[in-house]
Backbone as ProteinMPNN parsed JSONL, in Angstrom:
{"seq_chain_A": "XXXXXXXXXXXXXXXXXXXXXXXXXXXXXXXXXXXXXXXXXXXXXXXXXXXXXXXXXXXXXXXXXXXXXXXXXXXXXXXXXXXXXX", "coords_chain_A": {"N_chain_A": [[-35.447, 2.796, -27.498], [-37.625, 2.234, -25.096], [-37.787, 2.82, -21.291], [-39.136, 1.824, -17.876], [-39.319, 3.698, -14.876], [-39.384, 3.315, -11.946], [-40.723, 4.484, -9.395], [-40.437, 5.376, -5.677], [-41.707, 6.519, -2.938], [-41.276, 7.112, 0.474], [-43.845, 7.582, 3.132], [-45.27, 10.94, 4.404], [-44.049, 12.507, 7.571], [-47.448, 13.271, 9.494], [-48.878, 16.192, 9.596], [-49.845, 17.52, 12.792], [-51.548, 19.916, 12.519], [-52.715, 20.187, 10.06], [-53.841, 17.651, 8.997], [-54.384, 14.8, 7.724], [-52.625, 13.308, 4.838], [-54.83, 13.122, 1.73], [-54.443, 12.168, -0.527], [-51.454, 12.01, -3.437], [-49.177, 13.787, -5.452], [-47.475, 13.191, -8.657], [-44.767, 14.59, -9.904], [-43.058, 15.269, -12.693], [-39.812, 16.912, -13.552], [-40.929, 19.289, -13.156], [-43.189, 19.235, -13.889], [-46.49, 17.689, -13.693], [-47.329, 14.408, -13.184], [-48.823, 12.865, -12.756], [-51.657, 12.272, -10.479], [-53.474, 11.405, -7.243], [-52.282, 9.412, -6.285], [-52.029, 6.617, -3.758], [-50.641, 6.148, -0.671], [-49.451, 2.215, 0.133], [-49.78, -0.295, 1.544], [-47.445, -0.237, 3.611], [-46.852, 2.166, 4.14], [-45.603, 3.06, 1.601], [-45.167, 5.424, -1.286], [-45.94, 4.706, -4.258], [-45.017, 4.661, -7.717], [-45.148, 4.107, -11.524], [-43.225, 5.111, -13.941], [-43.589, 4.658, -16.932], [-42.879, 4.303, -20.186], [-40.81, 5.982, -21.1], [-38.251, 7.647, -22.951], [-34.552, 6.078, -23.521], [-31.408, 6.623, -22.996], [-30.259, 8.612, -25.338], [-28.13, 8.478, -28.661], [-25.939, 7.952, -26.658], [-26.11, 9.596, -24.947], [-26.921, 10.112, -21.79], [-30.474, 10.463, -21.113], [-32.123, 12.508, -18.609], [-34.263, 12.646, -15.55], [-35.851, 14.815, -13.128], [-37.729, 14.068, -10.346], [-40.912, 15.126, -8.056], [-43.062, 14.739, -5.404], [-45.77, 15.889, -4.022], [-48.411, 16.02, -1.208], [-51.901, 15.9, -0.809], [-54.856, 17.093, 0.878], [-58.212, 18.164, 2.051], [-57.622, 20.918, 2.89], [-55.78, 21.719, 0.456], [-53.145, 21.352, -1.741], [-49.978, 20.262, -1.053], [-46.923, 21.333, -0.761], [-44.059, 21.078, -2.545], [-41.84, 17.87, -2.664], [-38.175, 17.643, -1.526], [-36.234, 16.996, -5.055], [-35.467, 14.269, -6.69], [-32.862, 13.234, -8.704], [-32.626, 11.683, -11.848], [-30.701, 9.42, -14.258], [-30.766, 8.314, -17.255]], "CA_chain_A": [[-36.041, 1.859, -26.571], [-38.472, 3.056, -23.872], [-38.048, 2.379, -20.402], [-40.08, 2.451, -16.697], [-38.883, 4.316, -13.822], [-40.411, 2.778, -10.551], [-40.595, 5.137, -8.28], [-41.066, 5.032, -4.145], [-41.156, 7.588, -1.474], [-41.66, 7.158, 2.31], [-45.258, 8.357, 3.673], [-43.957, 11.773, 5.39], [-45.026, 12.599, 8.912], [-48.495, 13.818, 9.159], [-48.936, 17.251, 10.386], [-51.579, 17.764, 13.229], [-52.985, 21.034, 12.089], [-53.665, 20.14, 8.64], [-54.396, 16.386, 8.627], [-54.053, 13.748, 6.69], [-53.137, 13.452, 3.899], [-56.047, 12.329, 0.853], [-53.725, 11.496, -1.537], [-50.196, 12.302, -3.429], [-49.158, 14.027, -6.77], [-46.216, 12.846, -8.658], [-44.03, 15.692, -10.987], [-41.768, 15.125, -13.573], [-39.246, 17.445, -14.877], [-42.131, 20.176, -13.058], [-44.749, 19.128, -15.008], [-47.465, 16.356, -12.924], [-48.006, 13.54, -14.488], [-49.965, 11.9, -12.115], [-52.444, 12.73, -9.047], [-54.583, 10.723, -6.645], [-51.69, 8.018, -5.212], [-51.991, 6.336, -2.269], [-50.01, 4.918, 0.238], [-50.011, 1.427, 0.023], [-49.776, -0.873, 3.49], [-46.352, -0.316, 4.296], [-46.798, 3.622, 4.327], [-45.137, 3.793, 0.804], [-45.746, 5.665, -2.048], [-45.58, 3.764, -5.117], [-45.399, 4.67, -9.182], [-44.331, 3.436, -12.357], [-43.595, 6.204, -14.912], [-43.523, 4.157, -17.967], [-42.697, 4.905, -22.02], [-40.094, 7.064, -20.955], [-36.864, 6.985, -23.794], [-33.557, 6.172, -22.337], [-30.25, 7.592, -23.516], [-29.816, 9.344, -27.193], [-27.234, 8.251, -29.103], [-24.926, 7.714, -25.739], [-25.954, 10.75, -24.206], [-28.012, 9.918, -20.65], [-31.184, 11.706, -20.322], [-32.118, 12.633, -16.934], [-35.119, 13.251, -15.087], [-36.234, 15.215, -11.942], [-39.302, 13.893, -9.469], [-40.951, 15.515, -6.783], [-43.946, 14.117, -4.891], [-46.503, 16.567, -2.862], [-49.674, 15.498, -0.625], [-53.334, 16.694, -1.07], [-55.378, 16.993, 1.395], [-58.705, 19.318, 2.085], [-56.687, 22.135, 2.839], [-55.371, 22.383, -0.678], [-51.906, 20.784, -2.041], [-48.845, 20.863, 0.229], [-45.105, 21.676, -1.142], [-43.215, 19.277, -3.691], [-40.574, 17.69, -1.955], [-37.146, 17.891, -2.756], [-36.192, 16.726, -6.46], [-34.552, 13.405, -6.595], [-32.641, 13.47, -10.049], [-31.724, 10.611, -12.077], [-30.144, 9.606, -15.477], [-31.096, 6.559, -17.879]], "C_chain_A": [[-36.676, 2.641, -25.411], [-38.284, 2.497, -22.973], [-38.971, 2.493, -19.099], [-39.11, 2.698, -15.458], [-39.552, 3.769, -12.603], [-39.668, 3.499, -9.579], [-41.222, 5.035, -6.762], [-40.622, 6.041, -3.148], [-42.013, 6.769, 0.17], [-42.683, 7.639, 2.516], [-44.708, 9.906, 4.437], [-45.063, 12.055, 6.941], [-46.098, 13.229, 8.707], [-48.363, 15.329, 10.163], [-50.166, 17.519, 11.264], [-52.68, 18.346, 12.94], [-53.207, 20.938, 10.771], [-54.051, 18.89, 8.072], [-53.812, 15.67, 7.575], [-54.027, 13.515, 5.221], [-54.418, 12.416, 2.798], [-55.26, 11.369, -0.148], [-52.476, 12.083, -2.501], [-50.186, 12.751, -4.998], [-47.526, 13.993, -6.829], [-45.376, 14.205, -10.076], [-42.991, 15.155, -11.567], [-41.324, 16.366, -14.305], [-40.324, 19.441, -14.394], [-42.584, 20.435, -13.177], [-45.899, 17.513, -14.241], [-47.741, 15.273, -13.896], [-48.649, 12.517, -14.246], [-50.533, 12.423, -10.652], [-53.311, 11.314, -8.652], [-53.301, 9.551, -5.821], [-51.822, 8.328, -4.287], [-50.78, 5.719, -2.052], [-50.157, 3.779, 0.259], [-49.719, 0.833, 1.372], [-48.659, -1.052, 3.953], [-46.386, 0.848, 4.519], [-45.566, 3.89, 3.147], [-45.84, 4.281, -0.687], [-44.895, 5.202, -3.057], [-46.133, 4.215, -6.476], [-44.32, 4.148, -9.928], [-44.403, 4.381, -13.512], [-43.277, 5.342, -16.384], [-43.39, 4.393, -19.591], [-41.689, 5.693, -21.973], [-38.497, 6.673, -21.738], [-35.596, 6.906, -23.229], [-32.65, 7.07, -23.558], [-30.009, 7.338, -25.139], [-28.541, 9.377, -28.093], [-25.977, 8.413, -27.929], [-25.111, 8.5, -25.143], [-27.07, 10.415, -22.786], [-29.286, 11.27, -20.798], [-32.03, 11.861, -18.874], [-33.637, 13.725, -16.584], [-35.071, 13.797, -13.744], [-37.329, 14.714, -11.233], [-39.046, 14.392, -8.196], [-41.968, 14.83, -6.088], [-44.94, 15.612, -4.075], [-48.051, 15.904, -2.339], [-50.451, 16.462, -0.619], [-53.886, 16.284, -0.228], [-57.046, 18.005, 1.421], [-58.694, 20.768, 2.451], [-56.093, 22.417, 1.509], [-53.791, 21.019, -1.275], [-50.993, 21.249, -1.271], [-47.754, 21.352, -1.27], [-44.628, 20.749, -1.705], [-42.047, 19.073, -2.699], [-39.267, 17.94, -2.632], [-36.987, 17.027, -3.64], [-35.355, 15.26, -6.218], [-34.896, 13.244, -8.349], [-32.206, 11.647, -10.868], [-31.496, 10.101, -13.632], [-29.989, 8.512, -15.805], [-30.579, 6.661, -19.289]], "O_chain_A": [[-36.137, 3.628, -24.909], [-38.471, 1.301, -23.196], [-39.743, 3.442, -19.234], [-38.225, 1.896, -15.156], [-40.727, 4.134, -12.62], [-38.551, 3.334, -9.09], [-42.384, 4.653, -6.621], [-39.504, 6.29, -2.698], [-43.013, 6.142, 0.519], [-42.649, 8.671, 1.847], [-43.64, 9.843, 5.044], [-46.253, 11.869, 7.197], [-46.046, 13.932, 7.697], [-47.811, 15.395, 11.262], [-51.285, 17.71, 10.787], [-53.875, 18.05, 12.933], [-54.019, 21.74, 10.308], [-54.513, 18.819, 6.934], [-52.934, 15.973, 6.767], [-55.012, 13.503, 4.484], [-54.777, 11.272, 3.076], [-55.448, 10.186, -0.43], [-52.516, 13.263, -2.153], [-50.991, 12.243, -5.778], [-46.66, 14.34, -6.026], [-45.922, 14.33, -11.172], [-42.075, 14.607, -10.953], [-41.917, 16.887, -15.25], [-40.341, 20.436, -15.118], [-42.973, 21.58, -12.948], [-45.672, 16.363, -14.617], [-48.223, 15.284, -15.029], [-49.008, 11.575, -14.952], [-49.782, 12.937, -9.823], [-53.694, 10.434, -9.423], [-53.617, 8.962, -4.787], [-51.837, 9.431, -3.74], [-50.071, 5.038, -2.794], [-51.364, 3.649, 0.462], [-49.411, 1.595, 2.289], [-48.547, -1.975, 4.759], [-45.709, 0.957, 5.541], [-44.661, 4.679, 3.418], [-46.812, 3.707, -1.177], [-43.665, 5.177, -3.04], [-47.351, 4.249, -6.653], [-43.184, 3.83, -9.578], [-45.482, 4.523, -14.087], [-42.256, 5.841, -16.858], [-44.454, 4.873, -19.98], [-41.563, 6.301, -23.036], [-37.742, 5.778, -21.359], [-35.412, 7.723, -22.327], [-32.975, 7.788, -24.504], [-29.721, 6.365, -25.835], [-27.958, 10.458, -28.179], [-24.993, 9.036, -28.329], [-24.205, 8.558, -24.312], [-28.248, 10.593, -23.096], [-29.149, 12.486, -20.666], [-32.464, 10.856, -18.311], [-33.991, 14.829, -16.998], [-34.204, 13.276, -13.042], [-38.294, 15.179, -11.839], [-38.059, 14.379, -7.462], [-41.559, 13.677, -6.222], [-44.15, 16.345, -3.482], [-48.748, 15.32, -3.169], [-50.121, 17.64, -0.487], [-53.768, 15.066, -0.091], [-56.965, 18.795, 0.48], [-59.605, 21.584, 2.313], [-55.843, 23.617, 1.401], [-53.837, 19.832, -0.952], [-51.007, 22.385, -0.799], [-48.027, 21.598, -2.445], [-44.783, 19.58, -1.352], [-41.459, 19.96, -2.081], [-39.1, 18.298, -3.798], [-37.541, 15.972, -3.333], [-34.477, 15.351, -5.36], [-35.918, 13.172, -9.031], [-31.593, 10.725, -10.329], [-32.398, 10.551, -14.338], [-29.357, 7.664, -15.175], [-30.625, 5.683, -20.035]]}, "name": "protein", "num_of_chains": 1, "seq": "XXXXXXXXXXXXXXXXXXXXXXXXXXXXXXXXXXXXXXXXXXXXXXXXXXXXXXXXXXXXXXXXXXXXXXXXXXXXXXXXXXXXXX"}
């Protein structure tokens, strides 16, 4: 059976000297598997990782996500990993 993960982070503070960010990349596992989110009008960031199989004959399998912001300066830093097991 496949399930979806709905994931949500917090906007993070903006830094003066390198602006705002453009937009957010999401990692799974430390592999991307999505670029370009926005913020939506609460200042959160919002995905739905979808198709993803849950647990294997009783055994949980467990993912990692990180999030980092893009801006015209380049890509920032993944945040830390929040782990979790379906």
């Amino acid at each position: 059976m496949a399930v979806t993960v709905n994931l949500s982070w917090t906007a993070p503070i903006v830094s003066s000297t390198q602006g705002e960010p453009d937009s957010y990349n999401v990692y799974r596992d430390s592999t991307q598997i999505t670029s370009g989110i926005m913020i939506n009008s609460d200042g959160v960031l919002e995905y739905d990782d979808a198709g993803l199989p849950d647990a294997v004959a009783g055994t949980p399998v467990t993912y990692s996500y990180t999030v980092s912001a893009v801006n015209a300066a380049g890509e920032g830093a993944q945040s830390d990993a929040e782990t979790l097991s379906i």
